[in-house]
N, C-alpha and C positions, 0 to 999 in steps of 0.2 A: 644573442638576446640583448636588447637596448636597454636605455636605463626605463624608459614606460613600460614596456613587457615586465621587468621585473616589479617594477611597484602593480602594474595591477594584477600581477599572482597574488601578491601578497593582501591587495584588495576582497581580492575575490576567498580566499584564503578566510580573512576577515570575517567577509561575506556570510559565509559559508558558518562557520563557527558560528554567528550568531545565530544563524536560521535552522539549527540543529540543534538546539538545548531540548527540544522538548517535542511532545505529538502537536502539540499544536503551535507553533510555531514553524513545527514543517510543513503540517495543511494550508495555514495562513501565505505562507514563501511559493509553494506550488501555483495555489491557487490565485495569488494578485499577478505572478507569473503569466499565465493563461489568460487570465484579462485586458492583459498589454499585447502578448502575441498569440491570438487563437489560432495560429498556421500550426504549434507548437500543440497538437493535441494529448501530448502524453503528460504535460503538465497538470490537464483537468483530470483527468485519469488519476493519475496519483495522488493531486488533491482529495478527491474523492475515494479512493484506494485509504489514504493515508486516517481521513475520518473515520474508516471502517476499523482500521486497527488502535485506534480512540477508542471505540466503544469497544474492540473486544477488550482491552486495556480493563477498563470501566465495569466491564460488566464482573469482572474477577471480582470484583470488593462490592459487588451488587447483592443484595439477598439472597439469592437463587444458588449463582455461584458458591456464595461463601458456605452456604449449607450444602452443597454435594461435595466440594473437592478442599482437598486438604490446604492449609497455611502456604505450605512450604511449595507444593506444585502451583499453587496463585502465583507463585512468585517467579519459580523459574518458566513459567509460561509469561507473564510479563515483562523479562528479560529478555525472552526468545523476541516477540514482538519489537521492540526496542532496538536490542540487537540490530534485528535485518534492518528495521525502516533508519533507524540512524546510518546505517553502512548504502543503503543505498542514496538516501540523500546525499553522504558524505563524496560519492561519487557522482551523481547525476545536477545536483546544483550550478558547482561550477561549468557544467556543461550549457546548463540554460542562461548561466552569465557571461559566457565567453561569445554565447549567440548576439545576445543583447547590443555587448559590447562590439559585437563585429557589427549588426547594424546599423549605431552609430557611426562607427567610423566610415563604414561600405568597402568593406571587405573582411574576407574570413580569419580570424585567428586561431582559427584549429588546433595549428601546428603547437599549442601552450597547453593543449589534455595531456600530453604524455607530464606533464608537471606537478598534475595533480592525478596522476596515477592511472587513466581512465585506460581503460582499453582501446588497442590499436583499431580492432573492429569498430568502433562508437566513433574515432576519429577518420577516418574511411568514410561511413555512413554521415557523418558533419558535413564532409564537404562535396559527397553527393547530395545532401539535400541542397547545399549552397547554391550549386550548379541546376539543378533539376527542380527541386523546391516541388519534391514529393514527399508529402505529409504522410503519406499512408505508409511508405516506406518508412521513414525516422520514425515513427511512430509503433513499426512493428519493433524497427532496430532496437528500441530504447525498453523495451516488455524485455526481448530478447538478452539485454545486457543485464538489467536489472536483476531477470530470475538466476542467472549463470553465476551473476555475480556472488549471491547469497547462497549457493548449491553448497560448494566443501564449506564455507568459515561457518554455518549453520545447518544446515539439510541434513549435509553428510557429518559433521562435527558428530563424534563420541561422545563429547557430553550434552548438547542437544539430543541425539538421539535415544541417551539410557533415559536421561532426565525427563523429555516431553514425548518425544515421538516414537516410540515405544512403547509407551508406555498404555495403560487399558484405560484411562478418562479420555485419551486422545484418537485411541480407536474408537472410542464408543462414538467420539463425534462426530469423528466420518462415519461411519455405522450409520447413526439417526441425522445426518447431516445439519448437522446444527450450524456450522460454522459455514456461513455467506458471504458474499459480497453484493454491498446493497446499495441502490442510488436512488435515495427517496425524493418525493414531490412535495411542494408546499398544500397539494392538494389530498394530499394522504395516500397516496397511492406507491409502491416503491415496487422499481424493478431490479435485478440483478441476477446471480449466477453462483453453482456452489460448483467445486471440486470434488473428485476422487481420486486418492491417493496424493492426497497435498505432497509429499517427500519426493514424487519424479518430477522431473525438470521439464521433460514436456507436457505435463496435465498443467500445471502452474501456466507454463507459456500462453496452452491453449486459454484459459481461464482469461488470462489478459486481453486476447484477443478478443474472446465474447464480451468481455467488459466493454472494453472498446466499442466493439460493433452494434454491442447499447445505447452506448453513449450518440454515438454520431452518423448511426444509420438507418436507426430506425426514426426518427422525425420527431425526437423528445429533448434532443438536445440541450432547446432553451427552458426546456421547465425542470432541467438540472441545474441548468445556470443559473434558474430565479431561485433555487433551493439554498446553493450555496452562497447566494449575493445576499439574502434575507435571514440564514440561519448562520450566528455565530458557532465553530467548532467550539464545545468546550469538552469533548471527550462523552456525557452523556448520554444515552440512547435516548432519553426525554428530550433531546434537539428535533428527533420527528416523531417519538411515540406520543408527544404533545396531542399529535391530531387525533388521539382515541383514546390516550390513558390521560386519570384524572391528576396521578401521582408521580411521581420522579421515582423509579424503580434502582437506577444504578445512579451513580456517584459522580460529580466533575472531575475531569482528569489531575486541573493543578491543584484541588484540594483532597489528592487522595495520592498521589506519587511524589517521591524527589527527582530533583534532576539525577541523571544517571552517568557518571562522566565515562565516555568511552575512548576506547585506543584505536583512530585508522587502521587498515589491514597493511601486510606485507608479506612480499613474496611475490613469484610468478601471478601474471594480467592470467583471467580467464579461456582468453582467449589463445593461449600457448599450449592450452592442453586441452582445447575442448574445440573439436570442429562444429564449424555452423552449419546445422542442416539446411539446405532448400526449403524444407514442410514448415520450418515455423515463420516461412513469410506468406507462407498459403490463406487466404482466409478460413475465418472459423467453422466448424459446422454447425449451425445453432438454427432451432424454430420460434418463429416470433410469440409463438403461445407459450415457447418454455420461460420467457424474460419476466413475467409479470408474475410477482412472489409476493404481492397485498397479502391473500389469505393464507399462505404457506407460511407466512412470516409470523402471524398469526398463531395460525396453530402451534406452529413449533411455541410459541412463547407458553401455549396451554400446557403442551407436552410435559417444559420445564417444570411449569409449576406442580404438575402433578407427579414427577419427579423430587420435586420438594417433599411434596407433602407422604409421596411412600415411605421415604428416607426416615421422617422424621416418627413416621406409626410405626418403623420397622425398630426407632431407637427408642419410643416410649414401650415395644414390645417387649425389649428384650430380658 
């Protein structure tokens, strides 16, 4: 390694550490990302990914939430959150700078992921896109890394699991599917996709996939792109419930969280213990009528609220 490769680890390193303090400082990094290089679609993806776990963030210290679930599980579910999204930016970042970087100069720097820890899979898939400059492919790669990567230090994690995912508020939500991913319009209309069985590694993959295949193949692209250029993240769900509700139901993210300071992972790459299936570069299975979630989004917010109000006649009952 020369003396430039070493300073710009250390850049990018830098980089990296800033664009990591918070949820919204990584939607902002994602997404000016994706503006500069739209070949790079997992960037929008995540930006937009990234918003989503903003508001669930948000929504914990919102009304709703705070009257069904307890202090203390707001908390470790807000961790959980944080957690992943900070570990996977802490990996996927420097990937999207090392790209950067290579375009500048015009030629690949790849061979500098193993530095900042990334998997030898992800460095493989670098510099086949380099050569091929298949999007759909880096694009499936980088869902594929991301979910794997957050499997044992979270998923599988013992105390993730007693703590949230285990737990009966966290069944109930997959139960009544409450929990979304969503890519609203400046025009009020929001599409997206929910999971079942968030804890397996292939529903998560697929999940990405469909997101994806939202994003950039059904012909709505750019009225996600006008959503995220005209709406500042600020953690929110009043960023798009703006277009129907008259009030701010949930909270801003930096006036309701601290920074969280975390530790990088260590230990064995993911991909030393974990074979890559062929299926998860399959496309997704999805029908164009299941994407549009305006009125389901809707309802479930009735749902809650009627949810609220049983809770609260059940605690003036008692």
């Amino acid at each position: 390694m020369n003396h430039d490769e070493r300073q710009l680890i250390q850049h990018i390193l830098q980089t990296t550490r800033k664009g990591n303090i918070d949820n919204i400082s990584r939607t902002n990094c994602y997404e000016s990302f994706y503006f500069r290089y739209q070949e790079i679609k997992w960037a929008f993806l995540a930006g937009l990914v990234s918003r989503n776990a903003g508001w669930n963030m948000c929504d914990l210290e919102g009304k709703s939430y705070s009257s069904l679930l307890t202090k203390q599980y707001r908390t470790y579910l807000f961790l959980t959150y944080e957690r992943a999204n900070w570990l996977i930016f802490q990996d996927a970042y420097p990937q999207l700078l090392l790209y950067h970087y290579s375009t500048k100069i015009g030629r690949p720097l790849f061979h500098l992921l193993p530095y900042f820890h990334v998997s030898a899979f992800m460095q493989q898939e670098w510099f086949r896109f380099w050569q091929t400059g298949n999007e759909n492919r880096l694009l499936y790669s980088l869902i594929i890394n991301e979910q794997n990567l957050i499997q044992e230090p979270i998923i599988s994690k013992l105390f993730y699991q007693k703590k949230v995912f285990q737990t009966v508020p966290f069944y109930l939500q997959e139960l009544f599917h409450f929990n979304a991913v969503i890519f609203p319009t400046c025009y009020g209309e929001i599409f997206g996709a929910t999971v079942k069985k968030f804890v397996k590694l292939d529903q998560r993959i697929e999940l990405g996939k469909k997101l994806a295949w939202i994003l950039f193949d059904t012909g709505r692209l750019q009225t996600f792109i006008d959503f995220a250029i005209h709406t500042p993240h600020t953690g929110s769900r009043y960023d798009y419930e703006k277009f129907w509700l008259k009030k701010r139901n949930t909270p801003m993210l930096r006036l309701t969280y601290p920074i969280v300071k975390q530790e990088p992972l260590t230990g064995i790459s993911w991909d030393k213990k974990q074979r890559v299936k062929k299926r998860w570069f399959l496309p997704p299975i999805i029908k164009e009528e299941e994407v549009n979630m305006t009125y389901w989004l809707r309802k479930k917010h009735i749902e809650i609220e009627l949810l609220v109000n049983l809770k609260e006649w059940m605690r003036w009952n008692e």
